[in-house]
Biopython code that builds the backbone (N, CA, C, O; Angstrom):
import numpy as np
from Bio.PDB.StructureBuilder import StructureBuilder

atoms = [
    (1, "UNK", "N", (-46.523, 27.053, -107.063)),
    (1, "UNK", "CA", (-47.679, 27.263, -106.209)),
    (1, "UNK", "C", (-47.260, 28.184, -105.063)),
    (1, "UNK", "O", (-46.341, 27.838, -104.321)),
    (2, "UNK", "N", (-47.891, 29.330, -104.894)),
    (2, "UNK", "CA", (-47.667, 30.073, -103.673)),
    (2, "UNK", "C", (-48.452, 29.953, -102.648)),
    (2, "UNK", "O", (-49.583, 29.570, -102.951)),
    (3, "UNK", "N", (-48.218, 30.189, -101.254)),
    (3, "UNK", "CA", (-48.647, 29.512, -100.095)),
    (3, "UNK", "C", (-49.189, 31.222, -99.556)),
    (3, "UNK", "O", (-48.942, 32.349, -99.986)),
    (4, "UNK", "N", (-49.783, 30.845, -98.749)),
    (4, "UNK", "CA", (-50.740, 31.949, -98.280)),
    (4, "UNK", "C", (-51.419, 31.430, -96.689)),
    (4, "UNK", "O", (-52.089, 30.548, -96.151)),
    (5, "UNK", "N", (-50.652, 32.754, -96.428)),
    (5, "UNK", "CA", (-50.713, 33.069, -94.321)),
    (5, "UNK", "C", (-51.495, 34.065, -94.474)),
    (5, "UNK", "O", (-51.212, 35.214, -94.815)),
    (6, "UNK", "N", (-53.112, 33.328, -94.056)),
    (6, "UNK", "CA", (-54.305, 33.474, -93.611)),
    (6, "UNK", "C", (-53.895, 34.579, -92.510)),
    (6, "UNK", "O", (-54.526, 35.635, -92.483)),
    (7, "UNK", "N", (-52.959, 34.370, -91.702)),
    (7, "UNK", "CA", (-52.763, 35.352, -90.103)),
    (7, "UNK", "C", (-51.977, 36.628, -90.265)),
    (7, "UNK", "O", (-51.947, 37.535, -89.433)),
    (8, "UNK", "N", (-51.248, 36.604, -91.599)),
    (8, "UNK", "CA", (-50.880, 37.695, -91.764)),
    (8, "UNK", "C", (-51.284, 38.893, -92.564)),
    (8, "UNK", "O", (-50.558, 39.638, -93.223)),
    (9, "UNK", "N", (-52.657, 38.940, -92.373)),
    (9, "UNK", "CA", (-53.564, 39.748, -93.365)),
    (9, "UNK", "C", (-53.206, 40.829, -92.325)),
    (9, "UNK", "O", (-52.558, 40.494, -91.334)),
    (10, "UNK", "N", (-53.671, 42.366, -92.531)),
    (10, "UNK", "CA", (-53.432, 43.534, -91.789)),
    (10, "UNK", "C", (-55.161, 43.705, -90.901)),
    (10, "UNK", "O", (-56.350, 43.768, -91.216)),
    (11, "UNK", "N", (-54.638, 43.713, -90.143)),
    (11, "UNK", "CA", (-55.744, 43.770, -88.242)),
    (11, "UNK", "C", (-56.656, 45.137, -89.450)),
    (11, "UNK", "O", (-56.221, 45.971, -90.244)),
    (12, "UNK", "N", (-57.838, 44.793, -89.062)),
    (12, "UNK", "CA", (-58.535, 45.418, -89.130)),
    (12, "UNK", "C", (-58.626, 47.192, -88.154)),
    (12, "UNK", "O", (-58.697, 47.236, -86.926)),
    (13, "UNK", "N", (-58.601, 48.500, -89.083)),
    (13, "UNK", "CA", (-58.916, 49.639, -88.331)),
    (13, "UNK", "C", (-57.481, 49.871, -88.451)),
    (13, "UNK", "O", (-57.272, 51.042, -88.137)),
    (14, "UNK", "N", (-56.336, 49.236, -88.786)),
    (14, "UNK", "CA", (-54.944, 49.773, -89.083)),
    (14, "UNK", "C", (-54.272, 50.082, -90.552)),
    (14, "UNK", "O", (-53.066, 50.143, -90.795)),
    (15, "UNK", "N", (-55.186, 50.231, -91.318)),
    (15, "UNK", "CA", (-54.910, 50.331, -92.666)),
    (15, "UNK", "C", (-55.005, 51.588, -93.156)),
    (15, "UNK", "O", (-55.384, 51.622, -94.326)),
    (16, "UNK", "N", (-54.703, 53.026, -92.455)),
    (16, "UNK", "CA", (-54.922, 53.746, -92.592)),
    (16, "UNK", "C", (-54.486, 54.893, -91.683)),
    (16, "UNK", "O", (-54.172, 56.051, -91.954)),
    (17, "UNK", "N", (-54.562, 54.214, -90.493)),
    (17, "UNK", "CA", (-53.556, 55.058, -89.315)),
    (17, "UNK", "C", (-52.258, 54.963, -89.431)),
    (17, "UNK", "O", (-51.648, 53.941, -89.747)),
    (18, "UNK", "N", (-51.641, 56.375, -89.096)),
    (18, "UNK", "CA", (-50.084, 56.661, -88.955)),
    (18, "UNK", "C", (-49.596, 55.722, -88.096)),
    (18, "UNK", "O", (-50.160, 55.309, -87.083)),
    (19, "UNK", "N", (-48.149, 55.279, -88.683)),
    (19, "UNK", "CA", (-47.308, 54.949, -87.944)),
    (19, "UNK", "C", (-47.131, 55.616, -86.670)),
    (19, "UNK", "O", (-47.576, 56.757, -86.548)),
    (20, "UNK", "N", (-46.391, 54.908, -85.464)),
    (20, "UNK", "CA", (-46.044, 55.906, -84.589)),
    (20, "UNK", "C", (-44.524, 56.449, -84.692)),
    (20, "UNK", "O", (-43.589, 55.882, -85.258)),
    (21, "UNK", "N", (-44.508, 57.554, -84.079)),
    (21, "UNK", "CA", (-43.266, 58.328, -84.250)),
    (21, "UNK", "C", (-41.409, 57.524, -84.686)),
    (21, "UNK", "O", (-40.342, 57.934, -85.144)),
    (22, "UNK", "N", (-41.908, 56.393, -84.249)),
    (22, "UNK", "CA", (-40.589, 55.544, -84.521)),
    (22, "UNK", "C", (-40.761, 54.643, -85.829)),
    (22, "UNK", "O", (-39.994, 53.718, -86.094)),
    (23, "UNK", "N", (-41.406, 54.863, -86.295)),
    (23, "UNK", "CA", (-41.872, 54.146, -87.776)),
    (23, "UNK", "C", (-42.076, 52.749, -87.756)),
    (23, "UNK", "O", (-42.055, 51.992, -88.726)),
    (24, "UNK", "N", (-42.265, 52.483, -86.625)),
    (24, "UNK", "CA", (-43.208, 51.244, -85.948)),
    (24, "UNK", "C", (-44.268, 50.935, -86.505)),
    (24, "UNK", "O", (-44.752, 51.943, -87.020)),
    (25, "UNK", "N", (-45.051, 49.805, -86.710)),
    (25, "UNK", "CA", (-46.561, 49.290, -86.980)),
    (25, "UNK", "C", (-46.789, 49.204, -85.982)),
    (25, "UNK", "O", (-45.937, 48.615, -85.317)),
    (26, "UNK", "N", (-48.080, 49.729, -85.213)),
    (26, "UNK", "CA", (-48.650, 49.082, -83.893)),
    (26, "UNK", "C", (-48.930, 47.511, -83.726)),
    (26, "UNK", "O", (-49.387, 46.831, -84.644)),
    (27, "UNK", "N", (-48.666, 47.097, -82.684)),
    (27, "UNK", "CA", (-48.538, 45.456, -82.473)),
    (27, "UNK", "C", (-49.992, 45.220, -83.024)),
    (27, "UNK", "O", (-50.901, 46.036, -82.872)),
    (28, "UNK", "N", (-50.098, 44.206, -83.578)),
    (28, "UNK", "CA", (-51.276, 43.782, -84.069)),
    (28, "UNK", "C", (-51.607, 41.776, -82.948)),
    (28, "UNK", "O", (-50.877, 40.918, -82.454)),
    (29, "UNK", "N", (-53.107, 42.005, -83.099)),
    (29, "UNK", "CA", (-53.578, 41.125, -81.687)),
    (29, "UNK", "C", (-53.288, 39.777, -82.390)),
    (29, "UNK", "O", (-53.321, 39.842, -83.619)),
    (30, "UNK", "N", (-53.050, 38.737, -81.927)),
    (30, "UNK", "CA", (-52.796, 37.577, -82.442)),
    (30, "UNK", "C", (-53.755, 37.024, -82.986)),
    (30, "UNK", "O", (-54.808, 37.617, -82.756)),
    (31, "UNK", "N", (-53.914, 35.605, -83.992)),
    (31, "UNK", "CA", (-54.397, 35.711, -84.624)),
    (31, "UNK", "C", (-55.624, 34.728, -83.854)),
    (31, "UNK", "O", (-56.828, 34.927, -84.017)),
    (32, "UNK", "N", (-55.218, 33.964, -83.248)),
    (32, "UNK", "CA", (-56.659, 33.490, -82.409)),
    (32, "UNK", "C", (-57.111, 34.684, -81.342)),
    (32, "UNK", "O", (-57.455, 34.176, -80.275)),
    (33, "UNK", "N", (-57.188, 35.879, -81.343)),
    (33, "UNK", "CA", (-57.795, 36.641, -80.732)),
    (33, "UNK", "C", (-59.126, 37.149, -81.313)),
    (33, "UNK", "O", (-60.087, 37.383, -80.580)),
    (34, "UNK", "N", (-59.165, 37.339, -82.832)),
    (34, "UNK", "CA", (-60.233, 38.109, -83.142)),
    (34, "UNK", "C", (-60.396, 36.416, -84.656)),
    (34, "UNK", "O", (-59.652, 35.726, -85.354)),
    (35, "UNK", "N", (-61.265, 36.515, -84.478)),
    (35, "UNK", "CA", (-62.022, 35.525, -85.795)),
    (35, "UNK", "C", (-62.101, 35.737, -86.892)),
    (35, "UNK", "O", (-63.064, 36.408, -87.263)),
    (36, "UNK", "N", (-61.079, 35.236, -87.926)),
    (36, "UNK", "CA", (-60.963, 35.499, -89.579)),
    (36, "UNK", "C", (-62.418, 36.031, -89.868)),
    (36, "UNK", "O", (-62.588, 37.224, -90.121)),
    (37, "UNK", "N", (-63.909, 34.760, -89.811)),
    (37, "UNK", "CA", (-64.993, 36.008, -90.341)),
    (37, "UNK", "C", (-65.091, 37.452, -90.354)),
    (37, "UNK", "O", (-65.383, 38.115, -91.349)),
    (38, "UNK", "N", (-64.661, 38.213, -88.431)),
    (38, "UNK", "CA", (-65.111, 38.729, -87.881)),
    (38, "UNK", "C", (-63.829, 39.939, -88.060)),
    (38, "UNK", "O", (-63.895, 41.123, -87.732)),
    (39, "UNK", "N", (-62.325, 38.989, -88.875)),
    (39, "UNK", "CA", (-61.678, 40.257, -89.389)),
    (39, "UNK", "C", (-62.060, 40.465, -90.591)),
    (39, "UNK", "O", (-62.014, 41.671, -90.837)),
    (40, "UNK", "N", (-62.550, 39.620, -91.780)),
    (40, "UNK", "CA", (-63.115, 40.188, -93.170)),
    (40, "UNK", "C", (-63.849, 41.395, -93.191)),
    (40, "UNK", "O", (-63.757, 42.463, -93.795)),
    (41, "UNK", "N", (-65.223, 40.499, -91.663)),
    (41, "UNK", "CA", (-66.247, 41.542, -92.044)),
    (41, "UNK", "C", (-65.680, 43.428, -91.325)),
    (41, "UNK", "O", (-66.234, 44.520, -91.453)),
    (42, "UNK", "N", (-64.612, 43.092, -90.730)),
    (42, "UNK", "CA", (-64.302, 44.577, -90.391)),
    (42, "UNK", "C", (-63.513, 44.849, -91.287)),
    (42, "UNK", "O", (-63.024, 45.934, -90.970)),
    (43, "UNK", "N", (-63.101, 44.525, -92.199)),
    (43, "UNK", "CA", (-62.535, 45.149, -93.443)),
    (43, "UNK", "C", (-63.531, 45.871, -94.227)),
    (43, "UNK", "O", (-63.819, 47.055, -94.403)),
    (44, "UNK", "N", (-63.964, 44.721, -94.641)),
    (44, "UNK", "CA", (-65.622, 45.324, -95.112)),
    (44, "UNK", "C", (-66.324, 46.661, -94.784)),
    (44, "UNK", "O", (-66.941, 47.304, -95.633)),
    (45, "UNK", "N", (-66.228, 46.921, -93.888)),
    (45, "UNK", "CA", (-66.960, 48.066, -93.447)),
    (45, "UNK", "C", (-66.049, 48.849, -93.450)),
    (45, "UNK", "O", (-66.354, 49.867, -94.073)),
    (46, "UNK", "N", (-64.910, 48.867, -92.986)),
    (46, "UNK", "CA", (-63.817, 49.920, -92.868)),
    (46, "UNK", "C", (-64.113, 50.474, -94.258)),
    (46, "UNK", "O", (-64.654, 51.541, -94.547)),
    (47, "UNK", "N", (-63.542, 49.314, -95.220)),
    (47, "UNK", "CA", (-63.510, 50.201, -97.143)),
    (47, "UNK", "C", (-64.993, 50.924, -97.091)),
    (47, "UNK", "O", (-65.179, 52.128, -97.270)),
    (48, "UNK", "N", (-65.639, 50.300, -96.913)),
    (48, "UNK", "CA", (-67.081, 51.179, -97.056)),
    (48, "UNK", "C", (-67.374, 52.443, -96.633)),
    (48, "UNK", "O", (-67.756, 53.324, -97.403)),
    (49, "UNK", "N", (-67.163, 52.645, -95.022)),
    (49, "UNK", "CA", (-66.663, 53.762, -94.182)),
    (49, "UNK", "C", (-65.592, 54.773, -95.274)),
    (49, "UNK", "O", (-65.952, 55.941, -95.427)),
    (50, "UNK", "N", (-64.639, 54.423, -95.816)),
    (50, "UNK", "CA", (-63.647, 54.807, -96.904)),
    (50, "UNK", "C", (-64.288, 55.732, -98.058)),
    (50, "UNK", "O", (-64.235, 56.909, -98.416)),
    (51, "UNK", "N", (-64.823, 54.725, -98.376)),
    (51, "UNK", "CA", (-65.833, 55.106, -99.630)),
    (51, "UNK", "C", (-66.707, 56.034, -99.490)),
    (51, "UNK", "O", (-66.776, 56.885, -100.376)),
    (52, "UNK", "N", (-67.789, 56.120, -98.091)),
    (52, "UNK", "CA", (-68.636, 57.236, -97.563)),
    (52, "UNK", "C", (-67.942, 58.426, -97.731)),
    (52, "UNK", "O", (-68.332, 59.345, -98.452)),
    (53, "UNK", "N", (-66.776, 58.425, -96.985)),
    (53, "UNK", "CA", (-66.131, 59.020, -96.850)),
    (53, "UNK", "C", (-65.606, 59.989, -97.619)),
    (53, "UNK", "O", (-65.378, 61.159, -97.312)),
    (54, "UNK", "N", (-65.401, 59.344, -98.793)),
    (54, "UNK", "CA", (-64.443, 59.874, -99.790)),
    (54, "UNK", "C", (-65.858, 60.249, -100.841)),
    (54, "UNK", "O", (-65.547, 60.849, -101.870)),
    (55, "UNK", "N", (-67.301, 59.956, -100.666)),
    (55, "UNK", "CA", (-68.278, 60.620, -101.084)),
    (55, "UNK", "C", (-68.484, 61.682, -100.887)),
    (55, "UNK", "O", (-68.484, 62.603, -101.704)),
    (56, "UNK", "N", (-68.794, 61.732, -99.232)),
    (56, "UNK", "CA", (-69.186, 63.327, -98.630)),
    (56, "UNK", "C", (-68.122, 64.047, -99.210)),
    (56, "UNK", "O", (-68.452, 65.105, -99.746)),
    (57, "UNK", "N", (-66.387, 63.602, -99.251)),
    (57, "UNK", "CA", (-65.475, 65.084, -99.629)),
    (57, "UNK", "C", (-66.061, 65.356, -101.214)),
    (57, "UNK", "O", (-65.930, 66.539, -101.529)),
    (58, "UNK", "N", (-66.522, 64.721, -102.004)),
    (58, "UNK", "CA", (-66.606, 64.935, -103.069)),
    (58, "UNK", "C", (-68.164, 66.014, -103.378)),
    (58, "UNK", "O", (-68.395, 67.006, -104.070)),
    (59, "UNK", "N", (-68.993, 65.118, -102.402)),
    (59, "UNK", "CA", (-70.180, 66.260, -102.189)),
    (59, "UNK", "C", (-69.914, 67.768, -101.796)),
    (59, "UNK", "O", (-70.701, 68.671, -102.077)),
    (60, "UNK", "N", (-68.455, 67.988, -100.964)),
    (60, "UNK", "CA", (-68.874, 69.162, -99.901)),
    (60, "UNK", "C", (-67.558, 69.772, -101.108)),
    (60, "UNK", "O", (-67.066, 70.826, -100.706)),
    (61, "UNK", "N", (-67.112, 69.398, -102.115)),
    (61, "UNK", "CA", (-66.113, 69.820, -102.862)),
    (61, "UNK", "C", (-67.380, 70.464, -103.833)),
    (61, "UNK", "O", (-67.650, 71.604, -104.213)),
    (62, "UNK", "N", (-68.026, 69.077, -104.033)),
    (62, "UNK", "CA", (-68.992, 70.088, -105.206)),
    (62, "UNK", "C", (-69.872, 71.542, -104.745)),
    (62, "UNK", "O", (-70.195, 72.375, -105.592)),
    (63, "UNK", "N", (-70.079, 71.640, -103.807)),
    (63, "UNK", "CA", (-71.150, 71.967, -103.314)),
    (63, "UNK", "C", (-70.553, 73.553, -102.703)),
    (63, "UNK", "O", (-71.197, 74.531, -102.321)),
    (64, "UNK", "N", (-69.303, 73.364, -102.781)),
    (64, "UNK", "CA", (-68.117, 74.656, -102.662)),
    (64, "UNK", "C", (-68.227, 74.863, -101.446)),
    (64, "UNK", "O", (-67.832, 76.010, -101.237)),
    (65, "UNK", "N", (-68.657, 74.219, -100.212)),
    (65, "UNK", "CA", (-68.030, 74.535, -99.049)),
    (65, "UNK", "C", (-66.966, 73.727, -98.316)),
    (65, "UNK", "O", (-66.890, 73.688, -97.088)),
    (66, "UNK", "N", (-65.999, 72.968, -99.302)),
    (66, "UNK", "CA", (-64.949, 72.449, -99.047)),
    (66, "UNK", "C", (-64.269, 73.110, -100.254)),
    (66, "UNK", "O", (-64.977, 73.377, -101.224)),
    (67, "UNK", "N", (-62.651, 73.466, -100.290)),
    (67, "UNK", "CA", (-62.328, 74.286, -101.336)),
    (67, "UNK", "C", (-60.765, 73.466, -101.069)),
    (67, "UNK", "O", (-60.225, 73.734, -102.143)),
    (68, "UNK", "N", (-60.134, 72.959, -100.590)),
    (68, "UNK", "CA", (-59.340, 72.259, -100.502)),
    (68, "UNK", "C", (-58.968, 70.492, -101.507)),
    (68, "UNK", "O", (-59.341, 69.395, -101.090)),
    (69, "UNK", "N", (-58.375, 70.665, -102.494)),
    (69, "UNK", "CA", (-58.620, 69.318, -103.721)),
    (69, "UNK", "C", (-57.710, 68.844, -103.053)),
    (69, "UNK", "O", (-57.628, 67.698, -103.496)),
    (70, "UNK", "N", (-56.796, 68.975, -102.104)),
    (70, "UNK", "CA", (-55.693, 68.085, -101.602)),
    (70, "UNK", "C", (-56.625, 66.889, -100.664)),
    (70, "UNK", "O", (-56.703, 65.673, -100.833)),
    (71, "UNK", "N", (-57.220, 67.702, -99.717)),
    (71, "UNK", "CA", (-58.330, 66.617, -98.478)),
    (71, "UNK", "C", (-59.231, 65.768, -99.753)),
    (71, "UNK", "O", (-59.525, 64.608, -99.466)),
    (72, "UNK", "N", (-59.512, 66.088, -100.615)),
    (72, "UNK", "CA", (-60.677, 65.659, -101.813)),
    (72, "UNK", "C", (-59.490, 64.182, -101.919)),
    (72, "UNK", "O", (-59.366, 63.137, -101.280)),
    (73, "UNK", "N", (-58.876, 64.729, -102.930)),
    (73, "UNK", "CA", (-58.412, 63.886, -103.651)),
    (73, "UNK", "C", (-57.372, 62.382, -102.665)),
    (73, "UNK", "O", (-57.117, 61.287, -103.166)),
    (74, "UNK", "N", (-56.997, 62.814, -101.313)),
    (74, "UNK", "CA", (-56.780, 62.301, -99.957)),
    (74, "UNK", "C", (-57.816, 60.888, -99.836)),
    (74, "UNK", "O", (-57.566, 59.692, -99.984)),
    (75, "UNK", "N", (-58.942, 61.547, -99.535)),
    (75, "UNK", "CA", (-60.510, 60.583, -98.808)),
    (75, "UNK", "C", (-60.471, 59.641, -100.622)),
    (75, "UNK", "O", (-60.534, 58.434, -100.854)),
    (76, "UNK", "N", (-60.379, 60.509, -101.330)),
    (76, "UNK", "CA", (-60.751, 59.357, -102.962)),
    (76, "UNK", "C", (-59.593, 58.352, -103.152)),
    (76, "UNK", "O", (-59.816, 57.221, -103.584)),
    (77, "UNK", "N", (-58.493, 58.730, -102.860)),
    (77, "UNK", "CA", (-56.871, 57.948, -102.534)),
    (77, "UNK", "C", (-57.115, 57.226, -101.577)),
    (77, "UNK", "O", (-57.177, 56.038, -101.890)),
    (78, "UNK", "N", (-57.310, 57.482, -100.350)),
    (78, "UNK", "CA", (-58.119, 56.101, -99.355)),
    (78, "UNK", "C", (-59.316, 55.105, -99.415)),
    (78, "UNK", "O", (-59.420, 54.013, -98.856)),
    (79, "UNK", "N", (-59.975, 55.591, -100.027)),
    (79, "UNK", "CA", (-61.112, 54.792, -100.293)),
    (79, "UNK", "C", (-60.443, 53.907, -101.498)),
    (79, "UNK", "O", (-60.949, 52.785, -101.523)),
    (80, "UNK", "N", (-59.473, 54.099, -102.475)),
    (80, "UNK", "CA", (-59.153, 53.337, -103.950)),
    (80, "UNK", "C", (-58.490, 52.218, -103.271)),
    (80, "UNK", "O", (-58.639, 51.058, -103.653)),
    (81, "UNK", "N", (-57.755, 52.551, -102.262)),
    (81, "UNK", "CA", (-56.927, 51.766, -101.515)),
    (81, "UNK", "C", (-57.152, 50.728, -100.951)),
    (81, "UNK", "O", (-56.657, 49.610, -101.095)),
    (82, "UNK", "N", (-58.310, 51.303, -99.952)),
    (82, "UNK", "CA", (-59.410, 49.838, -99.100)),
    (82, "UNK", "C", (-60.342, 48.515, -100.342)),
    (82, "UNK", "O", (-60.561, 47.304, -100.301)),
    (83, "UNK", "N", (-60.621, 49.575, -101.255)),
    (83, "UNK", "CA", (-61.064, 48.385, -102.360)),
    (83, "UNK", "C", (-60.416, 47.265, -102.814)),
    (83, "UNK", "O", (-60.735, 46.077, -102.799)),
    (84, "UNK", "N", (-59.235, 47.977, -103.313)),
    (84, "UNK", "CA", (-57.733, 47.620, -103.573)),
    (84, "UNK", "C", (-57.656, 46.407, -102.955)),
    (84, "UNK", "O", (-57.867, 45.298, -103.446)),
    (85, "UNK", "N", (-57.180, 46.837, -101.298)),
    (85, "UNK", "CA", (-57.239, 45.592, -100.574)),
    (85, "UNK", "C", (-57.623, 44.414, -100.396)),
    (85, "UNK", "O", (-57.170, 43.274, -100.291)),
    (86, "UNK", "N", (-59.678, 45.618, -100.378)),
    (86, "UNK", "CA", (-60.588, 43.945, -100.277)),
    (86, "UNK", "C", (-60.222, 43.213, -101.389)),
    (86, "UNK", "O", (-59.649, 42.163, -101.102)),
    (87, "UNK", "N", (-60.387, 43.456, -102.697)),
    (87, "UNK", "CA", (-60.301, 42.933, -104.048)),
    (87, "UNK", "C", (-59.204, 41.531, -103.774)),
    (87, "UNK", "O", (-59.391, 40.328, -103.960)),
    (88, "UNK", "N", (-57.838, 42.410, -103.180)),
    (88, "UNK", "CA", (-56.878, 41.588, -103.158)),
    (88, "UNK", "C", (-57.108, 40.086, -102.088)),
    (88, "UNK", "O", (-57.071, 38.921, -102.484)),
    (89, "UNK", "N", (-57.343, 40.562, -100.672)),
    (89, "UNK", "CA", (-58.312, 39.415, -100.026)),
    (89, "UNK", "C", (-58.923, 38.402, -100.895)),
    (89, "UNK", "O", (-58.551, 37.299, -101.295)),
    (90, "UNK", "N", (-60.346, 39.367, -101.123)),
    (90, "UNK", "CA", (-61.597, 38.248, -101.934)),
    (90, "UNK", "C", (-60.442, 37.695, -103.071)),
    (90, "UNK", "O", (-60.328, 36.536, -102.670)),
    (91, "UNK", "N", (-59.804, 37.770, -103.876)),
    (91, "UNK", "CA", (-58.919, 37.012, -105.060)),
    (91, "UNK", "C", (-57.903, 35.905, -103.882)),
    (91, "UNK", "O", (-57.682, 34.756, -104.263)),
    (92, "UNK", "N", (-57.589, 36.169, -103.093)),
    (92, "UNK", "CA", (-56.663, 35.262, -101.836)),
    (92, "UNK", "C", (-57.443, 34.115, -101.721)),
    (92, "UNK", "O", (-57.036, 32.976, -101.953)),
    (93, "UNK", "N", (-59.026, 34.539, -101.215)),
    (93, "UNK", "CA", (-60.192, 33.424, -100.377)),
    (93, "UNK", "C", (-60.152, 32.649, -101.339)),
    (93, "UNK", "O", (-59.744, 31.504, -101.148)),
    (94, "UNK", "N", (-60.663, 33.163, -102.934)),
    (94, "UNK", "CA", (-61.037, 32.401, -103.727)),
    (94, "UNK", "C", (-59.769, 31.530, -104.327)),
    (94, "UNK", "O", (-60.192, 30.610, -105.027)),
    (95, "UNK", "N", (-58.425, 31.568, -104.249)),
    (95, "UNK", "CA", (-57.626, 30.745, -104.557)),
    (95, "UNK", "C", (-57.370, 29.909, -103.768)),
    (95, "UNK", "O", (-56.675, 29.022, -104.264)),
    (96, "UNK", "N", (-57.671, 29.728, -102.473)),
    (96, "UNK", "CA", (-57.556, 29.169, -101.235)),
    (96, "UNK", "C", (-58.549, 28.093, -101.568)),
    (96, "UNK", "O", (-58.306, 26.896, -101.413)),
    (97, "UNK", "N", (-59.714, 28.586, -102.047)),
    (97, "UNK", "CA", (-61.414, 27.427, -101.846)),
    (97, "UNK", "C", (-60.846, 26.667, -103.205)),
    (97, "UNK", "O", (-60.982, 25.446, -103.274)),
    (98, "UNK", "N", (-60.222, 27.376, -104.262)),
    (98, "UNK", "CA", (-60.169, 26.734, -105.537)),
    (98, "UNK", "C", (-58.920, 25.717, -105.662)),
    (98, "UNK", "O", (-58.661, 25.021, -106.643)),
    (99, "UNK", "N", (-58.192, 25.788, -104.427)),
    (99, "UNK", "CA", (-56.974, 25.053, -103.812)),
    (99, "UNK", "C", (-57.436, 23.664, -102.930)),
    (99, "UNK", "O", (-56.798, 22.612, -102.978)),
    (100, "UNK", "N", (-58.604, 23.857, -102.160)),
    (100, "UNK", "CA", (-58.946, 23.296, -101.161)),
    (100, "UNK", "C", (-60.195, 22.366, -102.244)),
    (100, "UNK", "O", (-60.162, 21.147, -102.078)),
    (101, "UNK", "N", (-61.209, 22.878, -103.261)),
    (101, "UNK", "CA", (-61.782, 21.947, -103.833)),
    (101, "UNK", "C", (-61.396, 20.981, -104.642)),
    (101, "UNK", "O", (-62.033, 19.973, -104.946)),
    (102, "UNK", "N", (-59.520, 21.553, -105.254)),
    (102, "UNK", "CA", (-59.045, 20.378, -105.898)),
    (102, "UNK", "C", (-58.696, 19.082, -105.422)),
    (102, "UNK", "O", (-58.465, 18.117, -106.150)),
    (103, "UNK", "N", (-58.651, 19.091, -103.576)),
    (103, "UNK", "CA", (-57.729, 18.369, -102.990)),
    (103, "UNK", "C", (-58.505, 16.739, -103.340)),
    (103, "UNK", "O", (-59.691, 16.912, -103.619)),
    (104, "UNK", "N", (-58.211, 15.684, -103.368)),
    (104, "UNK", "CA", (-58.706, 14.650, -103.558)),
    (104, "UNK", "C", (-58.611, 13.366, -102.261)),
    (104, "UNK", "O", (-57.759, 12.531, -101.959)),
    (105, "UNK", "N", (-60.052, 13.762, -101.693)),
    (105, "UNK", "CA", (-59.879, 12.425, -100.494)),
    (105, "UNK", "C", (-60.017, 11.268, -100.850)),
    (105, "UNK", "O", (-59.900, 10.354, -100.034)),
]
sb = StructureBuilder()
sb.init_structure("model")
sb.init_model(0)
sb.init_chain("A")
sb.init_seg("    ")
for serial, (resi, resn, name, xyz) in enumerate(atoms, 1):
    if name == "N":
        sb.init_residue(resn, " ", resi, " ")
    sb.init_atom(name, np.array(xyz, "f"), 0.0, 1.0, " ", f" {name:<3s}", serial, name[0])
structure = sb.get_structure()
């Protein structure tokens, strides 16, 4: 059985920004600072934001006023990523609830 730290999921809005120059992670806020709902649902939107994202390059690729497949294929590589993630989360929650409904009071 593997155990699973709820607090060490990645802070929302850092899944995607550079390291800083020392190959540091920026400190991330503790975990009673911001509210598990309230970090899902900013995951949530981040991948989505991702996904927009990685739409418009694909629109402005088709549409030939983006001519660059490196930035294209970049925004479609970030967006695969944030899904990635959520996917991996939502499969976490649900082993957690399917952990927590076996328990027997």
């Amino acid at each position: 059985m593997t155990e699973m730290r709820i607090g060490k999921i990645v802070p929302p809005g850092t899944i995607f920004k550079p390291q800083g120059e020392t190959g540091a992670a920026p400190a991330a806020p503790a975990a009673a600072d911001v509210p598990f709902g309230q970090m899902v649902k900013d995951v949530v939107q981040e991948a989505m934001g991702a996904e927009q994202g990685a739409a418009t390059a694909i629109q402005a690729f088709a549409s030939g006023s983006m001519n660059d497949v490196h930035d294209v294929m970049m925004a479609v590589s970030k967006a695969n990523m944030a899904v990635q993630l959520l996917v991996q989360v939502r499969n976490g929650l649900l082993e957690a609830y399917q952990e927590l409904s076996r328990i027997q009071v």
